[in-house]
Each structure stands twice: as C-alpha cells, then as structure tokens.
C-alpha positions in Angstrom: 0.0 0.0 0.0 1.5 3.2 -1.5 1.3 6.5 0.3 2.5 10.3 -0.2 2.3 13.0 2.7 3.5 16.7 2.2 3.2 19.8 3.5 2.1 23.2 1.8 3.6 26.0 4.0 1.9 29.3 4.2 -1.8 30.5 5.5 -4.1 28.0 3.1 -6.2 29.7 0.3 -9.6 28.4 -0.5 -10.5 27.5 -4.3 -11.9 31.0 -5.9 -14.8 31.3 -8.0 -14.5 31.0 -11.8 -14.1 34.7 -13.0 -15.4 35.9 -16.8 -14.1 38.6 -18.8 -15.5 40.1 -21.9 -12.8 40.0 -24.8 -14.8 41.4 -27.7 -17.7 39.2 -29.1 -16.4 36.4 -26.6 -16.6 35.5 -22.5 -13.6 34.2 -21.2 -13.2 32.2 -18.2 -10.6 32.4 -16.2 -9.3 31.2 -12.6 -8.2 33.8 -9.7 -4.6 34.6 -10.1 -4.4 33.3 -6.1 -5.6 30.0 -6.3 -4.0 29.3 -10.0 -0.6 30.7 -7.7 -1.9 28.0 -4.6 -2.7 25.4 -6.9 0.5 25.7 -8.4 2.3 25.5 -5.1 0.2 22.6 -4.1 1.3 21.1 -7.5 5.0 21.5 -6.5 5.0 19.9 -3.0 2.9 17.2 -4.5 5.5 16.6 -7.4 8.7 16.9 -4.6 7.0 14.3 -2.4 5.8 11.4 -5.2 8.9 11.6 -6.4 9.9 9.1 -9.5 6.8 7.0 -7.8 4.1 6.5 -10.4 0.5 8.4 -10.3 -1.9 6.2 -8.2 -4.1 4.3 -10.4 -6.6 2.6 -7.8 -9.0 4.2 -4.7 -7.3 6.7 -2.6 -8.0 8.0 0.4 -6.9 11.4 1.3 -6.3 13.4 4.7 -6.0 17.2 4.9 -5.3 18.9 8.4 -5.3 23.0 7.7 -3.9 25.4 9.9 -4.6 29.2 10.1 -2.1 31.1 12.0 -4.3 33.2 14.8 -4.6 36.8 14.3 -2.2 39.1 15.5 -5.0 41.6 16.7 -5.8 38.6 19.0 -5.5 39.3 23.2 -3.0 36.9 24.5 -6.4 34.9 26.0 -7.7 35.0 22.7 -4.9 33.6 21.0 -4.2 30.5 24.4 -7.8 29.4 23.3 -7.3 29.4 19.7 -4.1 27.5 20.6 -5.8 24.9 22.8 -8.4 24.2 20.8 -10.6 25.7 23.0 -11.7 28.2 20.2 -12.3 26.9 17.0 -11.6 27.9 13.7 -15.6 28.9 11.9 -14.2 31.8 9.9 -13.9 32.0 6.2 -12.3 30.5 4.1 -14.8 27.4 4.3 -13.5 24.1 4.9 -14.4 22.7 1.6 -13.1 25.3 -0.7 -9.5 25.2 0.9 -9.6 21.0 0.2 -11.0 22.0 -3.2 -7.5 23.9 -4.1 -5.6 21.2 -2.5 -7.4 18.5 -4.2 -7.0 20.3 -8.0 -3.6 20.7 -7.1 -3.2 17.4 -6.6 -5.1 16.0 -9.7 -2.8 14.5 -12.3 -0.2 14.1 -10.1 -0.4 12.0 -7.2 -3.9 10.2 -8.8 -5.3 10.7 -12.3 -8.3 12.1 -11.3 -9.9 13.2 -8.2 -12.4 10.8 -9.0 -10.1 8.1 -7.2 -10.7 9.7 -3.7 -13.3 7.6 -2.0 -12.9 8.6 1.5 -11.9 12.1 2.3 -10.8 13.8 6.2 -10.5 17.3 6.1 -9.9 19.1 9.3 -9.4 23.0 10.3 -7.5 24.3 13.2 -5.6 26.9 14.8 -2.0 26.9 15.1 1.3 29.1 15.6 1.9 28.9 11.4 -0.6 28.3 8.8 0.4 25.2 6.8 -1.5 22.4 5.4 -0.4 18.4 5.6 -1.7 16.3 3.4 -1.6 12.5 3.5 -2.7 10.7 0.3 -2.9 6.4 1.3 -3.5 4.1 -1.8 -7.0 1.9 -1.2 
C-alpha cells in the first residue's frame, strides 16, 4: 500500500470562483490569479514528495489537516484558546473550498483524477503557522 504526505507551508487559500471577462464578441473564463498561484504550489509539493513513484491508479483515500495562523490583533487569551483548541476555527475560508485547491492541485499528479478519492478527512484548526499536511494512502 503506496502512500505520499507533504506539506504546503503558508496561510491556506480556499479554491476561488471561476471569474469571466468580456474580450470582444467572446466570455472568457478564467481562474483567480491566487488560487491558480496556490494550486500551483500545491502542485510543487505534491511533485517533490511522489517523487519518481508513479501516479496512483486505484481508490485513494486522502487526509488534509489546515492550519490558520491566529490573528495578530488577537489578546493573549484569545490567542491560548485558539491555541488549545478551545476556540475553533468557523471563519472564512470554508473548509471545503481550501480541500478543493488542495485537491486540484493534486489532480494529475499524485492520482489521475480526483475521481479516485473515495474517502476524504478534512480538518481546520488553529496553530502558531498556517500550513497544510496532506496525506494521500492508496485503497
């Protein structure tokens, strides 16, 4: 049983919406700059730790653990309870939308296709640096 883990340094982004610009008689679709730039990071750590391994063919299941870095504007108390877990993390960006970038990233790389993933844990937390880890286990 193959699997890859990595870790994305940096406060997470979430997956933006698809944007659409009018060039002339046409509508062009196009992906925020900040999640292609995610993505593309994503896509680098992914790359790094598959190595010369070959893209997973089979079921995968996948494990993402985000961490947001608490505010600076934070009291001291405020920050020991994000810390502790005491406080939790319900603030934007959604839960869903940050796996979503980490998941395209991902795609064609360590699996073919996100269609693969049969069983997915995504969790959100506070922590001293914002990072993700990722854990990808063959099925």
């Amino acid at each position: 049983m193959m699997q890859i883990m990595f870790t994305v340094y940096g406060e997470p982004v979430a997956k933006g919406r698809p944007r659409f610009a009018k060039r002339g008689n046409y509508v062009q679709t196009y992906t925020p700059v900040k999640t292609k730039s995610y993505e593309d990071e994503v896509r680098l750590f992914a790359t790094k730790a598959k190595g010369s391994g070959s893209t997973l063919e089979g079921s995968v299941s996948v494990f993402i653990y985000i961490s947001f870095s608490v505010p600076q504007s934070y009291s001291k108390r405020k920050r020991e309870a994000c810390l502790s877990g005491e406080t939790k993390h319900t603030k934007k960006p959604d839960l869903d939308n940050v796996a979503k970038a980490i998941i395209d990233g991902m795609n064609g790389i360590i699996f073919k296709d996100d269609s693969q993933i049969i069983n997915l844990n995504v969790t959100k937390v506070y922590a001293e640096v914002g990072k993700v880890e990722v854990l990808v286990r063959e099925e």
